[in-house]
C-alpha positions in Angstrom: -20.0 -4.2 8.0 -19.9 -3.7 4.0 -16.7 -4.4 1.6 -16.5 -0.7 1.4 -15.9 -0.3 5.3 -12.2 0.8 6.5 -10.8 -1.5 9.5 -7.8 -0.4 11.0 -5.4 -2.8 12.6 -6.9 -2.6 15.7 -10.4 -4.0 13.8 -12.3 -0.4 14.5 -14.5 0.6 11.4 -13.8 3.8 10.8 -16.5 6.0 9.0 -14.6 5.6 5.9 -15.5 4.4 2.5 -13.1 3.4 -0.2 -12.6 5.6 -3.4 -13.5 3.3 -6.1 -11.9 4.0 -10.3 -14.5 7.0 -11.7 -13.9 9.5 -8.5 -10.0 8.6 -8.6 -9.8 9.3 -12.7 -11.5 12.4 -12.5 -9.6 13.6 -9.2 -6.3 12.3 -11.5 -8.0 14.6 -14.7 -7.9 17.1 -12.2 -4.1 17.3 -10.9 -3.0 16.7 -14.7 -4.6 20.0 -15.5 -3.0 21.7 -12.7 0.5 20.0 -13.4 0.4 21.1 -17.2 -0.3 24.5 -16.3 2.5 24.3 -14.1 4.8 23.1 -16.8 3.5 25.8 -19.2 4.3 28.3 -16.9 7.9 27.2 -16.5 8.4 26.1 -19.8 7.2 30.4 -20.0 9.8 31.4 -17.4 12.7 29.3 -18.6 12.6 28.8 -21.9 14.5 29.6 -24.5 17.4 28.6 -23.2 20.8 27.1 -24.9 19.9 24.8 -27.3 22.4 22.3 -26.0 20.4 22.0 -22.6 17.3 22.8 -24.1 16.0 18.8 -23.9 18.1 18.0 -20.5 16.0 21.6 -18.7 12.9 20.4 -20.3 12.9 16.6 -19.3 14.2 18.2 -15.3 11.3 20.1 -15.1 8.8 17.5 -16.0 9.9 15.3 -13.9 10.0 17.3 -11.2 6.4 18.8 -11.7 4.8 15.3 -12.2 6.7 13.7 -9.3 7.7 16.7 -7.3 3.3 17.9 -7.7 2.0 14.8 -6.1 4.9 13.4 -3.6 5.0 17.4 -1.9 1.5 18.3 -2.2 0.1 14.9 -0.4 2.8 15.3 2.0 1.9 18.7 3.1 -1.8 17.9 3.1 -1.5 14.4 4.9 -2.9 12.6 1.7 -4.9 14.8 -0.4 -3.8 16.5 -4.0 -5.7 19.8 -5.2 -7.7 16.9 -7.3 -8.6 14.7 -4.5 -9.5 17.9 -2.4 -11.8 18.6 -5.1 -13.7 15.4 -5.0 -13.3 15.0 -1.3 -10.8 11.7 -1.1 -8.0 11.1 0.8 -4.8 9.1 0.4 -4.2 6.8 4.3 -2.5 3.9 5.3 -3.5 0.6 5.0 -4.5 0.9 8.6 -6.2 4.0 8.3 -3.8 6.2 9.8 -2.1 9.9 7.9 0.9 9.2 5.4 3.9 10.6 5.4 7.0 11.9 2.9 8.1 7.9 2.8 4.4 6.9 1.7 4.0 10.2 -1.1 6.9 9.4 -2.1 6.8 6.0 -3.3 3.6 6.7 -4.8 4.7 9.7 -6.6 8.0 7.7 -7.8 6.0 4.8 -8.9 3.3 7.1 -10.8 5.4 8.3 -13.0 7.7 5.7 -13.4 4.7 2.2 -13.7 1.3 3.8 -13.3 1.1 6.3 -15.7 3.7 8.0 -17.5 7.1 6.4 -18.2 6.1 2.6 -18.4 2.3 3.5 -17.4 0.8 3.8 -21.0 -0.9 7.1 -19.8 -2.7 5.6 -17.2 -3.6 2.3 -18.7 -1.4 0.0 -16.0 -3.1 2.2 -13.0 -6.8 1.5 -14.2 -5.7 -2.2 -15.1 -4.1 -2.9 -11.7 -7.4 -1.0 -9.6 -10.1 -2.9 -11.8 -8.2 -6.0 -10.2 -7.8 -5.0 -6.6 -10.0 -5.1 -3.7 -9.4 -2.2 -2.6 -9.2 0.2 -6.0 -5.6 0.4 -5.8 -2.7 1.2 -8.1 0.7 -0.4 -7.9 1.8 3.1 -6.4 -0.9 2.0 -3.2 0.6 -1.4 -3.1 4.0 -0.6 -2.8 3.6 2.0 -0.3 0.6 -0.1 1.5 -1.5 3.0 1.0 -5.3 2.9 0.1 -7.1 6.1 -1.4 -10.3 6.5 0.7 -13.8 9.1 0.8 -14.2 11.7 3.0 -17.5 13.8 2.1 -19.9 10.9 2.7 -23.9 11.9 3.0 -25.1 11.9 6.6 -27.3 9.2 6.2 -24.9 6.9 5.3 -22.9 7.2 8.2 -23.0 4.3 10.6 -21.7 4.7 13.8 -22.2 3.5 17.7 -23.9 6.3 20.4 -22.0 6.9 23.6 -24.2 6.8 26.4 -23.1 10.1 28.1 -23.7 9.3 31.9 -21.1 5.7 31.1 -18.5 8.2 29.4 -16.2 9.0 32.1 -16.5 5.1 33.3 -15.7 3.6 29.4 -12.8 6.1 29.9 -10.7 4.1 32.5 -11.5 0.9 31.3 -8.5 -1.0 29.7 -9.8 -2.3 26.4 -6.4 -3.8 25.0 -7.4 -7.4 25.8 -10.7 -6.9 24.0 -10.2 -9.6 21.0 -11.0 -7.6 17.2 -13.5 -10.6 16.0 -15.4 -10.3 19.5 -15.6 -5.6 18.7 -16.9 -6.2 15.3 -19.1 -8.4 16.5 -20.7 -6.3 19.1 -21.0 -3.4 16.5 -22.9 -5.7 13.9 -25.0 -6.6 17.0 -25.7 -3.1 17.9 -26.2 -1.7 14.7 -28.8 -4.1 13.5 -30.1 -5.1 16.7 -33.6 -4.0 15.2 -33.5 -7.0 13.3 -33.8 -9.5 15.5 -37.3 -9.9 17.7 -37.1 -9.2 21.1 -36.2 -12.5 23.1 -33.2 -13.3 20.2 -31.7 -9.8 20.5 -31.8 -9.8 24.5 -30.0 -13.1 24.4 -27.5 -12.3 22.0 -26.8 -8.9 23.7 -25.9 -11.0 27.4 -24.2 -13.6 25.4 -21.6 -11.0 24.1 -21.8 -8.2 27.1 -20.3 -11.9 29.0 -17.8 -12.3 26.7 -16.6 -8.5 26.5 -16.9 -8.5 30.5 -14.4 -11.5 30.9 -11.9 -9.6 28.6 -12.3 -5.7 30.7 -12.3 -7.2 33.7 -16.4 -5.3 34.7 -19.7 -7.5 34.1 -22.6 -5.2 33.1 -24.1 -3.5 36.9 -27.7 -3.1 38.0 -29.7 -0.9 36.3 -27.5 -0.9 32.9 -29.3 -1.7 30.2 -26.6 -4.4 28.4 -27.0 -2.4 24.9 -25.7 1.0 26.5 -22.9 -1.1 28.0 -21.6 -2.9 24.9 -22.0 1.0 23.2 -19.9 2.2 25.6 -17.4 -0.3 25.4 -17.2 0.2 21.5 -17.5 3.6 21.3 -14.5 4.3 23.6 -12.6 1.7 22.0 -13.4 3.6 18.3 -12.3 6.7 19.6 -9.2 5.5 21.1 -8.3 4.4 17.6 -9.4 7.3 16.4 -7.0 9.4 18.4 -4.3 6.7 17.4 -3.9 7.2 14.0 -4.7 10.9 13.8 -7.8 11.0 11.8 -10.7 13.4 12.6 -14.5 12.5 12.1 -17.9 12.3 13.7 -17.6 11.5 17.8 -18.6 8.3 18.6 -21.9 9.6 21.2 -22.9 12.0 17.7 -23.8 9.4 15.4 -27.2 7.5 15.8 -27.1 3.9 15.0 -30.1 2.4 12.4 -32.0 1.2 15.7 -32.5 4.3 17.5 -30.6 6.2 20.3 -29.5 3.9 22.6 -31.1 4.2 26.0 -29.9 6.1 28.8 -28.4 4.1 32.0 -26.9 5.0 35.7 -23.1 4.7 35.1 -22.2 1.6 36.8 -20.5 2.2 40.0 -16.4 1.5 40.4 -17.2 -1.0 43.5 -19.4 -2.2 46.2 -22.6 -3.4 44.1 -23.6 -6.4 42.7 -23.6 -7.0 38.9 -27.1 -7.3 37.4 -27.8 -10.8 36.6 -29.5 -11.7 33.0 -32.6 -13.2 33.2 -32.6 -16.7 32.8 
């Protein structure tokens, strides 16, 4: 798993990379050319007015536009402004799952007011605060436990977990709730760089965790299973659970081929009567 990897709560890697300062400024560059050509355009439409209210109509409307812009535009869009659409990012929860008004808000009202325009010294206390997070983020992220992600990534950089289609339908049933986070993200290490390890070490390794993950689901890997397909299928039902939980879309997890190769094919093991394979010895 690399720095750069999202895990949600339930410690699933989603396909997700984290938006880092140069894609963020010019996705910002971006939505402050759209807001100022909003503000000329009204500034067009209403203006002149009274010279009395002159100021009070001209600080309303840019306020509005440079909170109103980002808080109903992300909200509408599930976490993306016409900037970030632009350079294919996305604004999620900490745990990976869609904001909503409450999270836009709070990072629309805390844009303007810290990040970058009223106390934000044009930007200045936004780049400042990302340069020193993990995660890229602005005090507007922090507040509203938000974290701006990537979603165009090239094809080869996607690492994810095949589903062996004949144990589909039997990963389905399985209940996968026990199944500790430390123990999944350690069988998707194991299965994504299981070409790494020589033959005997990786066979070993693969029983030693298929026993742990069996103890916690309650079904020990059958005859005629090979142990890789059943920790994929374990994982790879229990990504797209999570997947399903917190609303975002992306590559299924039988699509994607992991560095080692398709996973091979195995008889789904059977619901009762047979004997579980045993590992050799």
């Amino acid at each position: 798993m690399s720095d750069d990897d999202l895990v949600t709560g339930e410690a699933v890697v989603l396909e997700l990379r984290l938006a880092r300062l140069a894609s963020r400024s010019v996705a910002m560059a971006l939505d402050v050319l759209c807001q100022a050509v909003a503000l000329l355009v009204l500034a067009i439409v209403i203006f002149p007015v009274d010279s009395a209210l002159e100021t009070v109509v001209g600080l309303l409307v840019t306020v509005a536009v440079l909170v109103g812009y980002p808080v109903t535009v992300e909200t509408l869009t599930r976490g993306r402004t016409l900037g970030k659409l632009a350079l294919g990012l996305r604004v999620v929860r900490d745990d990976g799952g869609p904001i909503v008004f409450r999270h836009a808000l709070v990072r629309g009202l805390a844009g303007f007011f810290v990040d970058f325009w009223a106390l934000g010294l044009g930007g200045a206390v936004a780049v400042f605060v990302s340069l020193f997070s993990a995660k890229g983020k602005r005090v507007g992220d922090l507040l509203a436990g938000t974290v701006v992600v990537r979603e165009r990534m090239p094809a080869g950089r996607v690492r994810a977990v095949w589903m062996p289609p004949r144990l589909a339908s039997w990963a389905a049933g399985l209940d996968l709730s026990r199944v500790p986070d430390d123990l999944a993200l350690a069988v998707r290490n194991y299965l994504l760089r299981r070409g790494d390890f020589s033959p005997p070490a990786a066979e070993m390794l693969g029983w030693r965790l298929a026993g742990e993950v069996g103890e916690y689901i309650g079904v020990p890997v059958w005859r005629g299973v090979p142990v890789e397909d059943y920790l994929a299928a374990v994982l790879a039902e229990r990504r797209a659970r999570e997947q399903a939980r917190v609303g975002l879309s992306g590559p299924a997890p039988w699509s994607v081929q992991a560095s080692g190769g398709q996973l091979s094919g195995g008889q789904p093991p059977p619901s009762s009567g047979s004997n579980p394979f045993v590992p050799p010895v």
